[in-house]
Backbone as numpy.savetxt, mean C-alpha at the origin, in Angstrom:
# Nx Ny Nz CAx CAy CAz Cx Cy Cz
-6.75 2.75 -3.51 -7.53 1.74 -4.21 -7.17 0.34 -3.71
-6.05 0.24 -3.38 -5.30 -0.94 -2.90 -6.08 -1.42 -1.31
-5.93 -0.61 -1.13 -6.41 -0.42 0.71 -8.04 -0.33 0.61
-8.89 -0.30 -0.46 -10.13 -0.76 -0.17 -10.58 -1.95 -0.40
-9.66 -2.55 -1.46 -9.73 -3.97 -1.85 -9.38 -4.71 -1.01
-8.15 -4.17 0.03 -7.77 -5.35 0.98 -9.55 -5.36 2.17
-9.88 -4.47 2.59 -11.09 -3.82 3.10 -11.94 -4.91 2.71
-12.10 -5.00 1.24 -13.31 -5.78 1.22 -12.81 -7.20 1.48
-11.34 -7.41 1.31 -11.12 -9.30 1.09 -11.36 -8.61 3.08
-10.87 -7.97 3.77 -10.87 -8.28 5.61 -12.32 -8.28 5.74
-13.48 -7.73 5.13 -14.65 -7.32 5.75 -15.82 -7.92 4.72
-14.98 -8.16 3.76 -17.09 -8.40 2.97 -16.94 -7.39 2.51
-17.71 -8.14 1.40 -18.49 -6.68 -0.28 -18.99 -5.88 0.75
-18.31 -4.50 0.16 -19.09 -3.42 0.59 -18.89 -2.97 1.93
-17.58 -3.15 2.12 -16.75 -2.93 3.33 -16.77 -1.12 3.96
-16.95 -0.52 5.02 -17.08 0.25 5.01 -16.37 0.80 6.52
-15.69 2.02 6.00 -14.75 2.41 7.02 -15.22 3.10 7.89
-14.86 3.09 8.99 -15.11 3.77 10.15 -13.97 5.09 11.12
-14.83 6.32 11.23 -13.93 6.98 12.02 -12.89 6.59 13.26
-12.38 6.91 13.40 -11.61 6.33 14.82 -10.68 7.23 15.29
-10.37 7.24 16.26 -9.88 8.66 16.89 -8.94 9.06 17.20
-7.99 7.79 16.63 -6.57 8.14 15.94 -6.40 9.29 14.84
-7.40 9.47 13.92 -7.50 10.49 13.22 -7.53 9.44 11.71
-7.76 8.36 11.66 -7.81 7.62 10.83 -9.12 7.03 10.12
-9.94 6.72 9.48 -10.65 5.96 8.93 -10.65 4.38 8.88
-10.75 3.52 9.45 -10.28 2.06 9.83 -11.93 1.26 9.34
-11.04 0.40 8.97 -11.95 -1.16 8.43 -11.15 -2.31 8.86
-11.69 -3.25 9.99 -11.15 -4.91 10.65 -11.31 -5.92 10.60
-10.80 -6.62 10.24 -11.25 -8.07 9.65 -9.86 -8.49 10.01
-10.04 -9.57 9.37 -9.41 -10.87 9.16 -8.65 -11.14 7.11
-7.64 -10.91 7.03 -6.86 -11.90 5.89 -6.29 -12.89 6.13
-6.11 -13.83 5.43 -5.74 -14.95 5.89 -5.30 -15.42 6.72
-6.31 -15.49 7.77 -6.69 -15.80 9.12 -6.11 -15.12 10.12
-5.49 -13.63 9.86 -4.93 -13.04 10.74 -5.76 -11.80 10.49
-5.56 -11.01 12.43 -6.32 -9.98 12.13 -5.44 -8.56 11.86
-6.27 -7.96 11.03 -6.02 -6.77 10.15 -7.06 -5.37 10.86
-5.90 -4.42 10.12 -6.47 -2.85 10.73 -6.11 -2.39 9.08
-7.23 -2.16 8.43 -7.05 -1.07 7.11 -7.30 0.05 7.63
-6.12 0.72 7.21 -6.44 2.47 7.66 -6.62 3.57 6.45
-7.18 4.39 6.43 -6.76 5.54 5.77 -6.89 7.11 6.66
-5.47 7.10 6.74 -5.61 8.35 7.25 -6.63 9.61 6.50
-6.98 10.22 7.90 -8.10 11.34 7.08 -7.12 13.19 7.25
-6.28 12.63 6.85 -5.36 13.59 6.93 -4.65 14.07 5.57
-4.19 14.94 4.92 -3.35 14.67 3.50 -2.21 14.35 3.64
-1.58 13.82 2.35 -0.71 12.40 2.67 0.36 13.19 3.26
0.66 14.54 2.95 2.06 14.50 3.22 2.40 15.03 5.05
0.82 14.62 5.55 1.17 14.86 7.43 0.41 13.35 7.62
0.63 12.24 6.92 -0.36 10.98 7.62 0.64 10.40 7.81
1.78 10.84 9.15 2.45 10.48 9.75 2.22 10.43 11.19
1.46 11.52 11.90 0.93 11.73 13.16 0.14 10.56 13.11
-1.55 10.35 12.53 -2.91 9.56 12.20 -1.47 8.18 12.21
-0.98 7.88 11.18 -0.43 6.52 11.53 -0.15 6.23 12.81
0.96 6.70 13.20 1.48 6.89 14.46 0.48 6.89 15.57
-0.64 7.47 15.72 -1.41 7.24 16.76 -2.04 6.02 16.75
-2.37 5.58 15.51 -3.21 3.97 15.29 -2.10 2.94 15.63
-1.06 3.39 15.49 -0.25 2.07 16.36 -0.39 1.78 17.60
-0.08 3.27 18.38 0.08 3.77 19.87 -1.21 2.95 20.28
-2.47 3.45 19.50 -4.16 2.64 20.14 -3.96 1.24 20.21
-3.43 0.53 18.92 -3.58 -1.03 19.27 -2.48 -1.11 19.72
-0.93 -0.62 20.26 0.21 -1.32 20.52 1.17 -1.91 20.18
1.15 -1.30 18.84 2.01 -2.39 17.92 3.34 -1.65 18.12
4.41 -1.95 17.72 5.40 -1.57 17.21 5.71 -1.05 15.37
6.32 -0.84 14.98 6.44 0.08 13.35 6.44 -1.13 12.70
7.63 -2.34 13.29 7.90 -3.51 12.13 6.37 -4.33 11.99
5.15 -3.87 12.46 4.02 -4.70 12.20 3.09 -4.05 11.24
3.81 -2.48 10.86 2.82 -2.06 10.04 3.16 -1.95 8.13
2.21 -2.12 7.87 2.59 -2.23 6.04 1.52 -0.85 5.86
2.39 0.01 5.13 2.45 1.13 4.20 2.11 0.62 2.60
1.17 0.73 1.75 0.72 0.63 0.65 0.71 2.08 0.53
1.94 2.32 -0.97 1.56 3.66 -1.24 2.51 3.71 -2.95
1.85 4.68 -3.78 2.49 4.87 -4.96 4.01 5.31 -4.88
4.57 5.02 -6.63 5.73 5.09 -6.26 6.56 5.20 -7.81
6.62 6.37 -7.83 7.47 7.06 -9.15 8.69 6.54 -9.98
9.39 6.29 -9.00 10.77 5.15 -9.72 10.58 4.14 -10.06
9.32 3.13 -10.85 8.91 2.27 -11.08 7.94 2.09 -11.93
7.99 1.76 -12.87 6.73 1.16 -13.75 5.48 1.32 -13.46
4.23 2.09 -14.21 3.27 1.50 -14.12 2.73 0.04 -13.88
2.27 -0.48 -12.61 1.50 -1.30 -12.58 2.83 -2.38 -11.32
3.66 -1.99 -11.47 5.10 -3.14 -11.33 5.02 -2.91 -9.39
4.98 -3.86 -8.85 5.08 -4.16 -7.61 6.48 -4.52 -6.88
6.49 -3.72 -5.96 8.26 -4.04 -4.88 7.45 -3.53 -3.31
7.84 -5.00 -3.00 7.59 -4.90 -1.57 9.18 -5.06 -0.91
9.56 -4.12 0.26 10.58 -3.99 1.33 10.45 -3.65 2.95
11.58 -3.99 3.46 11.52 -3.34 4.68 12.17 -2.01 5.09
11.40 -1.33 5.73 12.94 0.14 6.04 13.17 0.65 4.32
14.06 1.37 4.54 15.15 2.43 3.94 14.36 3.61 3.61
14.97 4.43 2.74 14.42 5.76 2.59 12.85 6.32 2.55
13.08 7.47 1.88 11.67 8.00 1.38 11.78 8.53 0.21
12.94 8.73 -0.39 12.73 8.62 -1.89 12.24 10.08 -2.63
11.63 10.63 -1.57 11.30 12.06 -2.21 9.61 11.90 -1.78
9.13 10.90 -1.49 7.40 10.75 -1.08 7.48 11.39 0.45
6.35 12.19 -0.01 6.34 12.72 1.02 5.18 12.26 2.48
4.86 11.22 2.02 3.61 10.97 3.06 4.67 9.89 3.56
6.09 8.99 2.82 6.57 8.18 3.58 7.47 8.95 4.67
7.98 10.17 4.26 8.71 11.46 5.27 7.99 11.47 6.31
6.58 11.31 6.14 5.98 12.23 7.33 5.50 10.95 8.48
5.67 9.72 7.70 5.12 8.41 8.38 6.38 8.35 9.66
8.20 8.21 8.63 9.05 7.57 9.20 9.59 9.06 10.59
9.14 9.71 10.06 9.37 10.97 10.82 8.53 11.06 12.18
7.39 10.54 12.25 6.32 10.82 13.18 6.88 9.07 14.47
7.03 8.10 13.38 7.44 6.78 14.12 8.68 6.84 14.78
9.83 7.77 13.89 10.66 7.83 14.58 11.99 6.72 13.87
11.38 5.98 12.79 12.23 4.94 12.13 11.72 4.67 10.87
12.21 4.12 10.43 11.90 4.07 8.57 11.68 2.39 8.58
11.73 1.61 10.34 11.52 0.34 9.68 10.18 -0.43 10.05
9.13 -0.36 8.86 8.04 -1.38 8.88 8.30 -1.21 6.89
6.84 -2.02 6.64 6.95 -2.66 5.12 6.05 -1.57 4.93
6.58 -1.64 3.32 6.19 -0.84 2.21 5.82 -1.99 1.19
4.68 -1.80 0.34 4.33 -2.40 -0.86 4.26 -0.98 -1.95
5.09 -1.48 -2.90 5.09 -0.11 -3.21 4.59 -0.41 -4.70
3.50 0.62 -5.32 2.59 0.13 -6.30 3.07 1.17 -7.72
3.94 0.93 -8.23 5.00 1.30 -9.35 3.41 2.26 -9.95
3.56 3.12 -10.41 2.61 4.53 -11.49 3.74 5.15 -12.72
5.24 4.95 -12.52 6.20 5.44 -13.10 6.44 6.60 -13.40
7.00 7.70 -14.41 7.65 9.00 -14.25 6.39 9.64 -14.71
6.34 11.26 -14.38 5.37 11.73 -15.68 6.13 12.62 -16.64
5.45 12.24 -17.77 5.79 12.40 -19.36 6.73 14.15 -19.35
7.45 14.29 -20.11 8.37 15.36 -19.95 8.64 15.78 -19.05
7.90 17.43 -18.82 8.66 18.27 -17.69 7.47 18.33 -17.09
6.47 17.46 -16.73 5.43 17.51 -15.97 5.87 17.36 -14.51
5.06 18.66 -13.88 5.61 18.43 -11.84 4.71 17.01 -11.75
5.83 16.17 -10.75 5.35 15.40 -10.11 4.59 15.36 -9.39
4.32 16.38 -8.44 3.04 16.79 -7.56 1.37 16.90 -8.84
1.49 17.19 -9.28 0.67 17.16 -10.47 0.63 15.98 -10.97
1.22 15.42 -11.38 1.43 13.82 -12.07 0.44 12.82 -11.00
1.20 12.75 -9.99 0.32 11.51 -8.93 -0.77 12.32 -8.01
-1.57 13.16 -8.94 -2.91 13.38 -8.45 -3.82 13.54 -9.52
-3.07 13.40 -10.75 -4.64 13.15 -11.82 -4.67 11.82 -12.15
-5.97 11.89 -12.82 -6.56 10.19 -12.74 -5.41 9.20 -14.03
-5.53 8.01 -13.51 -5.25 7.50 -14.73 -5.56 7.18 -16.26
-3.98 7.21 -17.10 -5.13 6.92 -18.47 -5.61 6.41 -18.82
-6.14 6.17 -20.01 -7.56 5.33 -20.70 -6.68 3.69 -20.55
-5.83 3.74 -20.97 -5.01 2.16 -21.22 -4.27 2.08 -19.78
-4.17 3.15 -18.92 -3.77 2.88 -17.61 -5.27 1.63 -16.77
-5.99 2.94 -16.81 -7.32 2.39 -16.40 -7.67 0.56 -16.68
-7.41 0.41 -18.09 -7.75 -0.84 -18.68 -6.99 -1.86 -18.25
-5.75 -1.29 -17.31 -4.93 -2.53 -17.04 -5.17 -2.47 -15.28
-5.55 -1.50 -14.99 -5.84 -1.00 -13.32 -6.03 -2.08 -12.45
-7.37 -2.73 -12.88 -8.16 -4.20 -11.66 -7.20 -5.25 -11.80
-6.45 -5.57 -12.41 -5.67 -6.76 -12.33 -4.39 -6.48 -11.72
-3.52 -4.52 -11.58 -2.70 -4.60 -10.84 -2.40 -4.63 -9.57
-4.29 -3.60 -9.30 -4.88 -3.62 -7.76 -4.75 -5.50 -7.43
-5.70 -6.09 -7.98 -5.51 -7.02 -7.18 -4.31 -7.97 -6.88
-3.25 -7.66 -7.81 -2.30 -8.26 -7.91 -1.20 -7.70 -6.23
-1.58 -6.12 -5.98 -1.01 -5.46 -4.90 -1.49 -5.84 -4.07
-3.21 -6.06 -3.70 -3.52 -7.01 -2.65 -3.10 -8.23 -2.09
-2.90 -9.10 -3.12 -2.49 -10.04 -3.00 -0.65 -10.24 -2.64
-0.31 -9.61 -3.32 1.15 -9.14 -2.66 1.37 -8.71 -1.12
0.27 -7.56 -0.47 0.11 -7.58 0.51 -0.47 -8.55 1.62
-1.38 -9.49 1.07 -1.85 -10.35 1.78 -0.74 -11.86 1.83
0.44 -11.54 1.07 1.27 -12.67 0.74 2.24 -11.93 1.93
2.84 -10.79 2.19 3.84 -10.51 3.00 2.68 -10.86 4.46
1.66 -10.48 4.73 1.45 -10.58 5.98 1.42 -12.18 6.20
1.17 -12.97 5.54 1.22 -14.91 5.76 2.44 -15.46 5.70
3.29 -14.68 4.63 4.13 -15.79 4.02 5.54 -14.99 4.32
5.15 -13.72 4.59 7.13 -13.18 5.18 7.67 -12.15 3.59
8.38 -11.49 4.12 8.89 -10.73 3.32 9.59 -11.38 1.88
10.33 -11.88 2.09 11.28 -12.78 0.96 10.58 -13.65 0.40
9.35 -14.44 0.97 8.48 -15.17 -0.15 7.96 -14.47 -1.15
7.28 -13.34 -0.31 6.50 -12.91 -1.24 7.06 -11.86 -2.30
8.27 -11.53 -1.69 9.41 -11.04 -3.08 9.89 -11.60 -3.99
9.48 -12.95 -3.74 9.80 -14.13 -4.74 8.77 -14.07 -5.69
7.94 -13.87 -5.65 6.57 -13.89 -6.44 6.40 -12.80 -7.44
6.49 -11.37 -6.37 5.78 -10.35 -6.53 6.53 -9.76 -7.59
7.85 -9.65 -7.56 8.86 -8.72 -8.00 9.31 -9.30 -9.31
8.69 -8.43 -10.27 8.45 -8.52 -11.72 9.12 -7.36 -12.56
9.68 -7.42 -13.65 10.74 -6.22 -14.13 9.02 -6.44 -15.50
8.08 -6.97 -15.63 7.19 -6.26 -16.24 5.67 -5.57 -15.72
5.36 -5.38 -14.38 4.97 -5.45 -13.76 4.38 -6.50 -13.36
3.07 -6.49 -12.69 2.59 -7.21 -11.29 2.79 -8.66 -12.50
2.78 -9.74 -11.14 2.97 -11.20 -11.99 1.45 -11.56 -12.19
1.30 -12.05 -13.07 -0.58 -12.64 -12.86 -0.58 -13.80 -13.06
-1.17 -15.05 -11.91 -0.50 -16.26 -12.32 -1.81 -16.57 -13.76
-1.76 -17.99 -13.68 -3.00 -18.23 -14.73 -3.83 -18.99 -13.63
-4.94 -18.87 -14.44 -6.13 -19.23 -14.20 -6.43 -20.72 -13.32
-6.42 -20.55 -12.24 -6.57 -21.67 -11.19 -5.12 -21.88 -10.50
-4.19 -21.22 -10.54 -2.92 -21.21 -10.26 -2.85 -20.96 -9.14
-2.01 -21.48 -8.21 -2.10 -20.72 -6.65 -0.52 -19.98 -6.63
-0.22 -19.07 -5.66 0.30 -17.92 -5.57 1.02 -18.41 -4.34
């Protein structure tokens, strides 16, 4: 959800992805004034380590240029932590990313969903939809993760950890506030 919103701020309402033969789905534009590759691998998450890995290899990048937007269990609904490197935590699509690159170091924005309720499997947990009061708070954390992401690619890792990183989740400034 995160990764279509950035889509539409790189491309215009109604942004629309394209095959590409990395094995990825890609949308290109421009965020603040730099150019951008939204991907979604068309792979399931826990092998969209190859599909990454080849969309680097096509444009040339190196790992430290790519940002990973992906959910993240040890954290709050809604609550945002962006880093560089370290583990995988038990996610398995970040296993299969740092595994395929070969290193664990590019950025992660990582979009807090938190535990599920008792003895519910986690594999089960982060594939049904959100709840009714999840839902109701949803558009303001998405955009709050966009914007987090569009703050690490301008402004550098540590600014935008200055901002982003909230012990109640995402920060929302007020109304005409700049970020």
């Amino acid at each position: 959800m995160v990764t279509a919103l950035l889509a539409e701020r790189a491309c215009g309402p109604g942004a629309r992805f394209r095959a590409h033969r990395s094995g990825n789905d890609i949308a290109e534009g421009r965020l603040a004034d730099a150019p951008v590759t939204v991907a979604w691998p068309r792979s399931y998450m826990n092998v969209s380590g190859r599909p990454v890995a080849a969309l680097l290899a096509f444009y040339k990048l190196p790992p430290e240029r790519l940002v990973v937007v992906h959910d993240e269990l040890d954290i709050g609904f809604g609550t945002l932590r962006l880093k560089f490197g370290g583990g995988d935590n038990g996610h398995n699509g970040l296993r299969s990313v740092t595994g395929a690159l070969g290193t664990p170091g590019y950025y992660r924005v990582r979009f807090g969903i938190g535990r599920p309720p008792g003895r519910m499997d986690p594999a089960a947990y982060v594939l049904r939809d959100f709840s009714a009061a999840e839902r109701k708070d949803l558009p303001v954390f998405l955009d709050s993760a966009a914007d987090a992401t569009e703050a690490l690619i301008t402004d550098g890792l540590a600014a935008a950890q200055n901002v982003y990183h909230t012990d109640q989740g995402a920060q929302v400034p007020e109304p005409g506030e700049k970020r």
